[in-house]
C-alpha positions as CSV (number, residue, x, y, z in Angstrom):
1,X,0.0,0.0,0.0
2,X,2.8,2.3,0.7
3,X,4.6,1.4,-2.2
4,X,4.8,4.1,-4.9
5,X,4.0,7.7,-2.4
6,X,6.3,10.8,-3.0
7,X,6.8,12.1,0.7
8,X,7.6,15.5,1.2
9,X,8.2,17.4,4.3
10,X,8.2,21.4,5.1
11,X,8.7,23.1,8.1
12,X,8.3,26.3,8.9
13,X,8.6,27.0,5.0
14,X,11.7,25.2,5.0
15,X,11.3,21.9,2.7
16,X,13.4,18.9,5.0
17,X,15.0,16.0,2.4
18,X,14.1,12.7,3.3
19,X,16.0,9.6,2.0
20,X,13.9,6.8,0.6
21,X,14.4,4.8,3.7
22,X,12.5,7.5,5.6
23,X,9.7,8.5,2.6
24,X,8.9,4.8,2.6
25,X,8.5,4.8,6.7
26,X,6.5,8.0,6.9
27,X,4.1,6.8,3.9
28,X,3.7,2.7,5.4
29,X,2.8,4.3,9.0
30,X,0.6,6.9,7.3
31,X,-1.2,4.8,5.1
32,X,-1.4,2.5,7.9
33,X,-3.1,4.7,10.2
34,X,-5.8,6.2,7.2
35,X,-6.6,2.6,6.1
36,X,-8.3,1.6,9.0
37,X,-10.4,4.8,8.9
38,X,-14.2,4.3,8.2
39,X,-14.4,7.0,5.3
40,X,-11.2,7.3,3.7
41,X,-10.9,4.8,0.3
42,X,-8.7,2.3,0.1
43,X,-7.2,3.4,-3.3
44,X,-6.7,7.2,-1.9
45,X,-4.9,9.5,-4.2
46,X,-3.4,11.8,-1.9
47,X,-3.2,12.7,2.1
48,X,-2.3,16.1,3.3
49,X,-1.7,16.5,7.3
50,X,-1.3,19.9,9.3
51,X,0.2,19.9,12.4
52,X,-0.1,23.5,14.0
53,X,1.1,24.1,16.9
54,X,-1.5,26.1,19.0
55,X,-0.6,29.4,20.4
């Protein structure tokens, strides 16, 4: 399932490389997590998360 995903990473509007080892860890626990939601497809296209720390 994770096989495939182009992972990118930005922080603070600074884009952070990532190996493949990494991309393919990030996208097999993401993936992981979204399958086993109730309303997101199984053949998803793309997945955008925001973390925000609150003020």
């Amino acid at each position: 399932m994770s096989e495939g995903w182009k992972v990118t990473l930005n922080v603070d509007g600074k884009t952070i490389p990532l190996n493949p080892f990494v991309q393919k860890f990030i996208s097999s626990t993401i993936t992981g997590m979204l399958s086993s939601l109730r309303d997101v497809s199984a053949d998803f296209k793309k997945a955008v998360l925001t973390l925000e720390r609150e003020a």
